[in-house]
C-alpha positions as CSV (number, residue, x, y, z in Angstrom):
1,X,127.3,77.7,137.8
2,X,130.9,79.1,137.6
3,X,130.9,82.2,135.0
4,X,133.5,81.7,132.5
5,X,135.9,84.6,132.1
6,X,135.9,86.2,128.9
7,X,138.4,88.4,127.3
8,X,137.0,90.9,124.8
9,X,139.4,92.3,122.4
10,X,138.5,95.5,120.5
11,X,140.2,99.1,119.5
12,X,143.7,97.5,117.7
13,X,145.8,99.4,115.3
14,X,144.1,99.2,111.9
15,X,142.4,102.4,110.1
16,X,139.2,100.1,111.5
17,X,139.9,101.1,115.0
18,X,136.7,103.5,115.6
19,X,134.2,100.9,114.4
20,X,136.0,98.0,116.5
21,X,135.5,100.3,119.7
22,X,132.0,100.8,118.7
23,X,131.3,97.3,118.7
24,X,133.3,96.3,121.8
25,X,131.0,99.0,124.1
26,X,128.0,97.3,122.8
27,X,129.0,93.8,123.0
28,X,130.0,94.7,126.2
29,X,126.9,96.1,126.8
30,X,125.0,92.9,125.8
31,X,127.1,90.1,127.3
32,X,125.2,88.4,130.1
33,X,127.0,89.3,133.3
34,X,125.5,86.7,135.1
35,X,127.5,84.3,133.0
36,X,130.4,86.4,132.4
37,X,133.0,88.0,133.6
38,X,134.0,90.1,130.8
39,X,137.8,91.4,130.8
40,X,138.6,93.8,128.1
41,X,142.0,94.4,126.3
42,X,142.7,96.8,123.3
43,X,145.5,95.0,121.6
44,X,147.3,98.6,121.0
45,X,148.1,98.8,124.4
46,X,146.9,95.9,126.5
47,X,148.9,92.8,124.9
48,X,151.2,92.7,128.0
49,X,148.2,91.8,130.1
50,X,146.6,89.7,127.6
51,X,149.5,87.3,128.0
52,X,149.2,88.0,131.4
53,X,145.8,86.7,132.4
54,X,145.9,84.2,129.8
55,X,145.6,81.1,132.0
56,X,142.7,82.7,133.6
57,X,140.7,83.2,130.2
58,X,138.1,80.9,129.3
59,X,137.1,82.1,125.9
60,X,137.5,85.2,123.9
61,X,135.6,87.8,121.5
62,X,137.8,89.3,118.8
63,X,136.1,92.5,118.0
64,X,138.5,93.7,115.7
65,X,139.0,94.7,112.2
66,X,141.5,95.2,109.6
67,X,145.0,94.3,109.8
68,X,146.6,92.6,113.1
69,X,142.7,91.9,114.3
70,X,141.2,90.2,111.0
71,X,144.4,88.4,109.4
72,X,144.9,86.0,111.5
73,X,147.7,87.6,113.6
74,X,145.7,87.9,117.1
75,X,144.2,84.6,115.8
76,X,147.6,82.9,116.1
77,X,148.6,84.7,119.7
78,X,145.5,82.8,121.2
79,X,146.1,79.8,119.3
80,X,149.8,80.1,121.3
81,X,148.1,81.1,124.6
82,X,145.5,78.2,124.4
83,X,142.2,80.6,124.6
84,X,139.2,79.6,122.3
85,X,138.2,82.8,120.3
86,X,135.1,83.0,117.6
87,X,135.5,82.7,114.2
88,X,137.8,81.4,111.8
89,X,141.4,80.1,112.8
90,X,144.4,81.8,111.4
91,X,144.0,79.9,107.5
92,X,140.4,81.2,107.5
93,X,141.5,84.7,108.4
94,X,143.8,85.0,106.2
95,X,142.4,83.7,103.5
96,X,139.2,86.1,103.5
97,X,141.2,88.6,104.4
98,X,143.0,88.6,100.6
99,X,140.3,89.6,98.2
100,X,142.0,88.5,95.0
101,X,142.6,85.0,97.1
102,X,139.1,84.8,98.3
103,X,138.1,85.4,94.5
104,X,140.8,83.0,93.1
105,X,139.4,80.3,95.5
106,X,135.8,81.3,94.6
107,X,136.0,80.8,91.1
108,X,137.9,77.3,91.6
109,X,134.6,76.7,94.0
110,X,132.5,77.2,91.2
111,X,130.9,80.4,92.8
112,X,130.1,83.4,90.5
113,X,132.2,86.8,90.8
114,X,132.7,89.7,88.9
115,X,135.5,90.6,85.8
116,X,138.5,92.0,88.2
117,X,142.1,92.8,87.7
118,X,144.9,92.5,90.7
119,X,147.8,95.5,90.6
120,X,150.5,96.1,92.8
121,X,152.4,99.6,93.7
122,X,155.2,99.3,91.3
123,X,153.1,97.6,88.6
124,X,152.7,100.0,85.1
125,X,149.4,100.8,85.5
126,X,147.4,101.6,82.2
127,X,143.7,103.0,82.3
128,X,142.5,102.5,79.0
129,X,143.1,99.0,79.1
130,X,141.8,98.3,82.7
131,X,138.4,100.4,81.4
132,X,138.3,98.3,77.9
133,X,138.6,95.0,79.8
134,X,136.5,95.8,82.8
135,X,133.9,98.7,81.4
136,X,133.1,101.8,82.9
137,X,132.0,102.7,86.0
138,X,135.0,100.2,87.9
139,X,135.6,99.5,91.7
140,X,139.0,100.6,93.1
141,X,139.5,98.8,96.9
142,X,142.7,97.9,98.9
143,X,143.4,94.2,98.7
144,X,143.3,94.0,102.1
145,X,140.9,95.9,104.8
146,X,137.2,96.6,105.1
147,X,134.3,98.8,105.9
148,X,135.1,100.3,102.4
149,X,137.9,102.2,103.6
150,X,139.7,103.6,100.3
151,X,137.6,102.1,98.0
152,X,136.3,104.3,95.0
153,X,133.8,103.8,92.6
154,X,135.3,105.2,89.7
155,X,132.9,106.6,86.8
156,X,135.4,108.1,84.4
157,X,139.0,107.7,82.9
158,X,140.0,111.3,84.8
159,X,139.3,109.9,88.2
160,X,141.1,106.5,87.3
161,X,144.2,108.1,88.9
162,X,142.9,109.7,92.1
163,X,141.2,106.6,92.8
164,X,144.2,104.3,92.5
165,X,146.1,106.6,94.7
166,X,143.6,106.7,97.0
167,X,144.0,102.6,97.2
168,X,147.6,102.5,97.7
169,X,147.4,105.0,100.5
170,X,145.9,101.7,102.5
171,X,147.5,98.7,100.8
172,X,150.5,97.8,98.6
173,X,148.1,95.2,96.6
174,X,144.9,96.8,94.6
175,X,141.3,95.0,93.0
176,X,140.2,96.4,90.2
177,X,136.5,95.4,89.6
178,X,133.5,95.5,87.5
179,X,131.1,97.4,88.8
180,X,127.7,95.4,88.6
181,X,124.7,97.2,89.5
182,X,122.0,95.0,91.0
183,X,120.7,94.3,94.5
184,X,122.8,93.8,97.2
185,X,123.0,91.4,99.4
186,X,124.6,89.9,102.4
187,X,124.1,86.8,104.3
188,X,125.4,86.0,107.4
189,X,126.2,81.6,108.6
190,X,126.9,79.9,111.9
191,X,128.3,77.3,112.7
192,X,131.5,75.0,112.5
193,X,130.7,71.8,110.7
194,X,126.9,72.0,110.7
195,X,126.0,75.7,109.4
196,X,123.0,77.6,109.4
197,X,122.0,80.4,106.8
198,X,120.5,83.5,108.7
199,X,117.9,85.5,107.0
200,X,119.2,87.7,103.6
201,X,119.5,91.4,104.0
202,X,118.9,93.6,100.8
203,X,120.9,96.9,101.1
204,X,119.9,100.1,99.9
205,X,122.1,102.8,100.3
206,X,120.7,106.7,100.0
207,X,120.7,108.0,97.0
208,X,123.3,110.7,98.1
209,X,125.7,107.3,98.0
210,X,127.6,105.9,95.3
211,X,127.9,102.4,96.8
212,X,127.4,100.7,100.4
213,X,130.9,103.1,101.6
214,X,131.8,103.8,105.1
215,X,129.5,106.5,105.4
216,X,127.0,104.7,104.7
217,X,127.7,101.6,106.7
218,X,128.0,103.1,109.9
219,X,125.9,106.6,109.7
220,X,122.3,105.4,111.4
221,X,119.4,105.6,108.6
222,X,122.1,106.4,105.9
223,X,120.9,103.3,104.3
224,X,118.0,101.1,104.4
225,X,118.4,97.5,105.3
226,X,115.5,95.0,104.5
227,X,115.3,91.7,106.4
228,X,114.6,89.2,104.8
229,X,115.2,90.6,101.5
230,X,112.3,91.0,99.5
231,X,113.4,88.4,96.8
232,X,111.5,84.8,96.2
233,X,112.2,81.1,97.8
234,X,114.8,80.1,95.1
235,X,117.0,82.8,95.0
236,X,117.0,83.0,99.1
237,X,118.5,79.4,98.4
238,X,120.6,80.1,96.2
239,X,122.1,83.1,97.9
240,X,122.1,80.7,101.1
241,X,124.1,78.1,99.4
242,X,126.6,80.7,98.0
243,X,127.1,82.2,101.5
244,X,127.9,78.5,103.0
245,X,130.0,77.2,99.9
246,X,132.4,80.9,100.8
247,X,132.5,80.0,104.1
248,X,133.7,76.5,103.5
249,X,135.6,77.4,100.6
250,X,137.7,80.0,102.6
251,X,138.4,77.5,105.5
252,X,136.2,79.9,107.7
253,X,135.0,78.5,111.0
254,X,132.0,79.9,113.9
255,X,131.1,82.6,111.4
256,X,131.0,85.0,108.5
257,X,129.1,87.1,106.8
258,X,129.3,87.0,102.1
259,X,128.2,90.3,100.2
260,X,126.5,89.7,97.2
261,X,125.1,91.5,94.1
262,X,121.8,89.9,93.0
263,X,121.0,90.9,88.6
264,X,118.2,89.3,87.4
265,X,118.0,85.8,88.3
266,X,122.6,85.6,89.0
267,X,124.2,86.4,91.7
268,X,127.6,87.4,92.1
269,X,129.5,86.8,95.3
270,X,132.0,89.9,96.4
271,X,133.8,89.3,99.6
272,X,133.6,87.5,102.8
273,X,133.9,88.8,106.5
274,X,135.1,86.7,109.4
275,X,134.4,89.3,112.0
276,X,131.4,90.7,110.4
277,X,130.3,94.5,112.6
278,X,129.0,94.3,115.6
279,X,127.4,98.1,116.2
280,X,123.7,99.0,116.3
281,X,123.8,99.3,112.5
282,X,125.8,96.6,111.8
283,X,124.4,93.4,109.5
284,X,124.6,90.3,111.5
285,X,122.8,91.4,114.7
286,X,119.8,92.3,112.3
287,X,120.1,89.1,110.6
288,X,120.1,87.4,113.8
289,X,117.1,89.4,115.2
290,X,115.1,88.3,112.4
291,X,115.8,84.8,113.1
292,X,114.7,85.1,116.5
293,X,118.1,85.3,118.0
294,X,118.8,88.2,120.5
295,X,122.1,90.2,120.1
296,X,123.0,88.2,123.9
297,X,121.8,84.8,122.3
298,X,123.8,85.4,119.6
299,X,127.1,85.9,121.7
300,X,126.4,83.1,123.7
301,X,126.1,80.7,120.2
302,X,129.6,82.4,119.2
303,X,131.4,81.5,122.8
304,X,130.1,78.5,122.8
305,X,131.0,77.7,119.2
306,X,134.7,78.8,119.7
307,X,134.7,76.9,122.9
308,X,133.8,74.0,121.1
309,X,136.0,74.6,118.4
310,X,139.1,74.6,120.5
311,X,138.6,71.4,122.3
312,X,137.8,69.7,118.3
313,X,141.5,71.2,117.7
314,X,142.8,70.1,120.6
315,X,141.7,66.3,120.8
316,X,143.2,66.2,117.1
317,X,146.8,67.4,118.7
């Protein structure tokens, strides 16, 4: 059997650049060689020979994140170059890639999300009235991004400010959210048209941590991640549902991964990833294990599934 040649993409120019080398070694490191010949481009340096090799590419892995990796930008240079890639196409990208979008389209989806206010750089900014209408302690995060990066958890009116700077220093566009404290959750679907809901994680980050932040995401035993989540048959359903009704709702395709924040018996949804981590601490992978599925097997599902993809797209040309 012929191996297909695979381009994997990782590195890229976003503040996520560190954690998207991480996860390119290990997927790397997991891809069956006897299938595949892995190629491997860093978009920051490598587009040239991307373009290159193109007719030679059988499928690729995006293992980026952030901007120009997660937008839909490298999305729509393999769309042009005809090579399959997992995930969602360039509407999907986008799309969960806005978080005052993703919530805008959530709430006309009927799904559940926290109070939240959008603000841009020039914007007069007042404190007392974002604390009145939101409460105390609020989320400061960059519109755009992930992996927490500039995000605040902001527990008084004097670090209002700070926080808000912090933001802009990453993105032009700010949410400003409730902060709901609960259990948190994050569930990770396959598929294109028929999806499947992995097993829940519950996160718990240390106690030295505000919130799930960077630290805490990709320091090893900086948080502790139960799978399956220790909640009952209903709300596993219910958090199931929410994650597939995001992903359809944001036009995502292959996979993604929705954060949640479980209170009593409601759930909130937060956000949506279409290139969820793919480190030794990262989410999906553990979700996957759980259902059985090895980090290769899970790769192979994600080739095949863009593979697939492309030739649906295709025959509707």
């Amino acid at each position: 059997m012929k191996k297909l040649t695979v381009a994997l993409l990782s590195g890229g120019t976003s503040s996520e650049r560190e954690v998207s080398l991480n996860g390119g070694d290990e997927v790397y490191e997991a891809l069956d060689k006897t299938k595949y010949k892995v190629k491997r481009y860093d978009p920051k340096t490598d587009l040239k020979l991307l373009l290159a090799d193109a007719p030679q590419i059988d499928a690729a892995l995006i293992i980026l994140h952030g901007s120009l990796g997660e937008d839909g930008s490298i999305q729509g240079l393999l769309d042009l170059l005809g090579i399959p890639y997992q995930g969602s196409k360039i509407l999907g990208s986008a799309l969960a890639m806005n978080k005052i979008v993703s919530k805008q389209l959530y709430e006309l989806s009927g799904l559940p999300v926290p109070p939240y206010i959008s603000v841009k750089r020039n914007d007069s900014i007042d404190p007392e009235d974002c604390i009145k209408r939101l409460g105390l302690p609020l989320v400061v995060k960059p519109v755009k991004g992930g992996s927490s990066i500039g995000m605040s958890l902001v527990r008084s009116k004097e670090l209002f400010e700070d926080a808000v700077d912090t933001g802009f220093s990453h993105d032009d566009t700010l949410l400003i959210e409730a902060y709901l404290k609960g259990t948190e959750l994050t569930v990770s679907v396959i598929g294109n048209d028929e999806l499947e809901a992995l097993p829940i994680i519950e996160i718990i980050p240390d106690k030295k941590h505000d919130f799930f932040d960077y630290t805490a995401k990709y320091t090893a035993g900086a948080t502790i991640e139960v799978c399956p989540a220790g909640i009952d048959d209903d709300l596993t359903q219910k958090a199931q549902t929410y994650a597939k009704m995001a992903h359809r709702t944001l036009c995502c395709k292959g996979y993604s991964r929705t954060d949640m924040i479980l209170i009593d018996r409601d759930i909130y949804v937060l956000e949506t990833n279409t290139i969820p981590g793919m480190t030794s601490t990262s989410l999906l992978p553990l979700a996957a294990i759980t259902a059985g599925i090895s980090f290769s097997q899970l790769l192979d599902k994600l080739i095949a599934l863009s593979i697939d993809n492309h030739g649906r797209v295709k025959d509707n040309t």
